[in-house]
N, C-alpha and C positions, 0 to 999 in steps of 0.2 A: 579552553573549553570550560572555564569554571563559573560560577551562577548558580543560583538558587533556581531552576526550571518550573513554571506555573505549569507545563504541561509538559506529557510526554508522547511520545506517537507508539499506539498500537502496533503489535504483532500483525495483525490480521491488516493493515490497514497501509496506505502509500503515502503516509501523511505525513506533512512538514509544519509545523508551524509558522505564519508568515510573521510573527511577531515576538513573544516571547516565549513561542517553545521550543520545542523539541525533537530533537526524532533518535529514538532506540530502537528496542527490541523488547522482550518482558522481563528483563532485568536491566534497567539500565538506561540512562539516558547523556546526551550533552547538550549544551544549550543553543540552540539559535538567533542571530541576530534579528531586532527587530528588521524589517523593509524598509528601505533609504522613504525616506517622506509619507509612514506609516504614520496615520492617525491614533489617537489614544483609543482605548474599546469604549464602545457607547457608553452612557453609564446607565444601570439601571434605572428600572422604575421602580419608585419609591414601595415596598409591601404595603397591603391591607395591616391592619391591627390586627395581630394573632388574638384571636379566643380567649378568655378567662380560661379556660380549660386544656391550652396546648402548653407543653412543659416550655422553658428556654431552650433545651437542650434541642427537642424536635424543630422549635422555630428557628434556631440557628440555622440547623441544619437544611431544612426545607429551603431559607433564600440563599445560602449559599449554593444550593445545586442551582436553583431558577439564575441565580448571578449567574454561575459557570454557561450555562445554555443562551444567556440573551447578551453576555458579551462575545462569544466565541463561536457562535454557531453560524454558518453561510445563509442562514436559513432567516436570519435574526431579522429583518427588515419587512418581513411577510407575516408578521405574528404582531395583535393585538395583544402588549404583556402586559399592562392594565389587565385588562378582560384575565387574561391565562392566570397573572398572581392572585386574581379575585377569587377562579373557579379551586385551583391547588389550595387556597388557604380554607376554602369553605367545606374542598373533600377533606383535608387534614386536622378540622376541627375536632379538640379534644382529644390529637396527637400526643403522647406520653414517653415513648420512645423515637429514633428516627427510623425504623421500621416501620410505625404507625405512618409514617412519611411517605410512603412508596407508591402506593395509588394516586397519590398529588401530583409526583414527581412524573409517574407514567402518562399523565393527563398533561404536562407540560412537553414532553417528549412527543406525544401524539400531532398535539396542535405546530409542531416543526413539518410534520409530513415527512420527513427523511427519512430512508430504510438505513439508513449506515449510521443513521443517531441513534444511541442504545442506552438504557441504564437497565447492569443488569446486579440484583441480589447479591450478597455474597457468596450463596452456596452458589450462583451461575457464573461467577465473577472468578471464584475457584477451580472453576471447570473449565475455564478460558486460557489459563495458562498452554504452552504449547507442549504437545505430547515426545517423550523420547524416546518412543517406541516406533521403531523398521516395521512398514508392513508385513505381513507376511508374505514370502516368497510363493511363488508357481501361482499367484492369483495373477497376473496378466496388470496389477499396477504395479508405478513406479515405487522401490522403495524411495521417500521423502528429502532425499539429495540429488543436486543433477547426475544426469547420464548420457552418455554419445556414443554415438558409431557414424561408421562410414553407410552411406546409400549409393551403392554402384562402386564404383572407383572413383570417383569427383566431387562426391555431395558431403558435405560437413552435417550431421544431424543431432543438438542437442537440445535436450528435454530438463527443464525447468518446472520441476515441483513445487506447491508449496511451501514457504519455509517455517517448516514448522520445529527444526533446530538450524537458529541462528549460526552457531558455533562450529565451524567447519565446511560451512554449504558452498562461501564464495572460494574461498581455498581449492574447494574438492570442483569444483565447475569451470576453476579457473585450470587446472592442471588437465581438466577432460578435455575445454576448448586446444592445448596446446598438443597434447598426443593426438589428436585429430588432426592438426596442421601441421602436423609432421607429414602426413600425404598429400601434402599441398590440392588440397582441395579448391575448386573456383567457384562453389557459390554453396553455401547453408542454408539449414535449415535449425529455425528455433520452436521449437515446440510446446507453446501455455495454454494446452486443453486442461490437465492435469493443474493449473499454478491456480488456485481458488484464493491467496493472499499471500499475507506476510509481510516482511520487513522489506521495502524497493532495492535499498542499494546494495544490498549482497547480491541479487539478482542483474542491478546495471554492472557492478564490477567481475561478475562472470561475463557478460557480452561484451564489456566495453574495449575489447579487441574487433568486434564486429560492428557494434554501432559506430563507432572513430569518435572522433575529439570533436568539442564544439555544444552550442546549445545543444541539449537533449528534449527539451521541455519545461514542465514549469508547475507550480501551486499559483492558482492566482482567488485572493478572498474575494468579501463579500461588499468591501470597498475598491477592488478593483486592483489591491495592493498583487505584486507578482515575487512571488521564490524562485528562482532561475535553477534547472536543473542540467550542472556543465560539465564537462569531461575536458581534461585535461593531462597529459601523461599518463594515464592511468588514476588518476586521483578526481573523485567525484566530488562536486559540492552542490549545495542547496544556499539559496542565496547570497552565495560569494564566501560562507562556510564550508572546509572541507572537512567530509565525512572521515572522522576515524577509525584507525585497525582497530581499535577495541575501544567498548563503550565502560563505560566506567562503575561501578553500583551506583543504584539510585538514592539518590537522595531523599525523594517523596518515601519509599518503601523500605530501603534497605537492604533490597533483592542484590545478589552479585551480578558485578558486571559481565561482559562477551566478550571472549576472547573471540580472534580472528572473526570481527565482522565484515572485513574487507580487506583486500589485498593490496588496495591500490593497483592493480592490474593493468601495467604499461606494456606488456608483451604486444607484438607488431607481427601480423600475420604474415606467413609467405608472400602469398599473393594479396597484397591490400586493396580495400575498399572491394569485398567481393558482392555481388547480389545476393540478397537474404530473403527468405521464405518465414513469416510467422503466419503460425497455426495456431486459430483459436478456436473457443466454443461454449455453450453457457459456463462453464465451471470456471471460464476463465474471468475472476472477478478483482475487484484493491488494484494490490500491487502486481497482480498478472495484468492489468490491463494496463496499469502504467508503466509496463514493460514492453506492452505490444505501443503505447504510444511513444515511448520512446524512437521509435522509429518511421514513426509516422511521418511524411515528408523529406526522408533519407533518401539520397538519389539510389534506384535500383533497391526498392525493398517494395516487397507487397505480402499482404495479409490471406490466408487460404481458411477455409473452414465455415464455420457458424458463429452468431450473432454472440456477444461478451452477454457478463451478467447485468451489467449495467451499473455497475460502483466505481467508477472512475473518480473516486474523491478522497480526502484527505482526511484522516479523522485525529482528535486529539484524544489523549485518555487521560482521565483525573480520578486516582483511586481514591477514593473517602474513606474516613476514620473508623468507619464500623465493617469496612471490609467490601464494602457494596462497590460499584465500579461505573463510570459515567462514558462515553463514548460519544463525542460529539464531531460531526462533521464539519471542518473548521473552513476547505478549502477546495476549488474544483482542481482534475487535473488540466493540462495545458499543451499543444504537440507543440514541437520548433516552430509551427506557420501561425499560432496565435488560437488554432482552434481550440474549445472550449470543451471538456466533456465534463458531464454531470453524472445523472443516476440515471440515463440511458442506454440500453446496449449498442458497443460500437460494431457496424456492420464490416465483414473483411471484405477486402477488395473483389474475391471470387470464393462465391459462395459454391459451398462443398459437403453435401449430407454426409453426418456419417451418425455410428453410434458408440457409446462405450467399450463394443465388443472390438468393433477397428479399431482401437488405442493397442496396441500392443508391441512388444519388442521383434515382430516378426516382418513378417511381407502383408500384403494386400490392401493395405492401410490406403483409399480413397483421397484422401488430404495429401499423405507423403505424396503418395504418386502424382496427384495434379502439381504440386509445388516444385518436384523434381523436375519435373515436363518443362516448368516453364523455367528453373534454374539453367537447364541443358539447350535452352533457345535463348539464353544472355549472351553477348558477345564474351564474355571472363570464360564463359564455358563450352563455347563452340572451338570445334579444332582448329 
């Protein structure tokens, strides 16, 4: 896993690099291979002449970001960069620092269209890091690690948070899945109303006793190149990369690395290959939708709930030197059958109103109850 990494995959985001990056956490990265018969990245368009009056320091920095956005962005094919390095150098005329840069930078961001392409300030860039703070209790949400129980006597039911700490999540989700299937359950339920991002594969290697072995899915760019997302014994990979226990410090920042990002998680259910129930709903955005696709076109799984947030894409991060922080959407996600999601919301299979008040660790919950209904009319769970 050793390399110099051009990129690293956001926190927030389900993103693989198909070429020379990344995928960590916010500390941390390893490197990805490029994609068997991957093109070089486009090259730029040549900049406008900076201004008599813009320092070297701002104009360095200004085409280095517009470089980072028009070779790596999914988006990059649909933008006149001509035209956008014209308009960025003429708002950044007389730039002095690369703060004077930022309105350039946002006007090249803009003309992508993307909502999961981001550049944001350092004091916002700061703010992004992820929180280690438990919610607080007797509020009706999940504290920020998964959690399970049983539904009836037969229903497996575990709920997938946010991962907004990397370090312990797939561990702690992996041991819930296992005390759960000690009552040999015949059919679950996975729960990503609550999973608004995060890092993907701490979240595949907590199911990856329920999803089984085999293609998962995929990153596929803007050339058409594909990251194969595969399960095997418990051990995931991205493009024929296996994802490691622990990520390493990074080398762009210096941040420490992540312990226990993954288990490898080969545990083998009681009863295998059972029918599964995901529940989604706007919140469910990134790496909770790449979680609900993962499943997508699995024999005996169907989706309950409300429409996703519509971010099914891969984003890359490239921190800059003054602390400012770049978020580029590098790649769409991919199910096992080849379909394609973007920055659409994915509809679940049986639509099910609810609201934030039905989320909770009790009864009445509209979503549970329709999914169990139909858990308990699978052959795995008829008597």
């Amino acid at each position: 896993m050793n390399g110099t990494p051009a990129r690293r995959l956001v926190l927030l985001t389900a993103s693989a690099a198909l070429a020379v990056g990344a995928v960590s956490g916010s500390s941390g990265a390893f490197a990805a291979p490029r994609a068997a018969g991957a093109p070089s990245a486009t090259p730029a368009a040549p900049s406008p002449e900076p201004t008599p009056e813009m320092s070297a320091a701002a104009e360095l920095y200004l085409n280095h970001v517009l470089d980072l956005l028009q070779k790596n962005s999914m988006d990059t094919k649909r933008v006149d960069w001509a035209q956008v390095r014209h308009r960025a150098y003429a708002e950044a005329a007389g730039a002095k620092t690369t703060a004077d840069t930022y309105d350039a930078i946002d006007l090249a961001v803009k003309a992508l269209d993307n909502p999961h392409t981001t550049f944001m300030r350092p004091d916002q860039a700061a703010e992004f890091e992820p929180s280690s703070e438990v919610e607080a209790p007797d509020t009706g949400v999940p504290p920020p690690i998964p959690r399970g129980r049983l539904v009836g006597q037969e229903i497996g039911y575990v709920s997938l948070p946010t991962t907004d700490r990397i370090t312990g999540y797939a561990k702690t989700g992996a041991q819930v899945v296992r005390t759960l299937d000690a009552a040999r359950p015949c059919g679950w339920i996975v729960d990503l109303r609550a999973d608004s991002g995060g890092a993907i594969w701490p979240k595949l290697d907590v199911l990856a006793p329920l999803v089984g072995d085999g293609h998962l899915g995929g990153f596929v760019d803007a050339d058409g190149n594909q990251a194969a997302w595969t399960l095997h014994r418990g051990q995931l990979s991205i493009g024929g990369e296996v994802v490691p226990k622990d990520i390493p410090p990074s080398i762009e920042t210096g941040a420490s690395g992540v312990k226990d990002y993954v288990t490898h998680n080969a545990y083998v259910l009681k009863r295998p290959r059972p029918p599964v129930a995901v529940l989604t709903g706007p919140k469910t955005a990134s790496a909770g939708e790449a979680a609900l696709i993962a499943f997508r076109g699995r024999t005996d799984s169907r989706s309950f709930g409300l429409p996703t947030a519509g971010l099914a894409t891969g984003n890359a991060s490239y921190p800059l030197n003054d602390g400012a922080l770049l978020l580029v959407t590098s790649a769409a996600d991919m199910d096992r059958t080849g379909r394609r999601y973007v920055n659409a919301p994915i509809t679940p299979d049986v639509h099910v109103t609810f609201t934030d008040h039905d989320i909770h660790w009790g009864t009445d919950d509209p979503v549970i109850d329709t999914a169990r209904k139909w858990l308990e009319s699978r052959p795995a769970c008829k008597k």
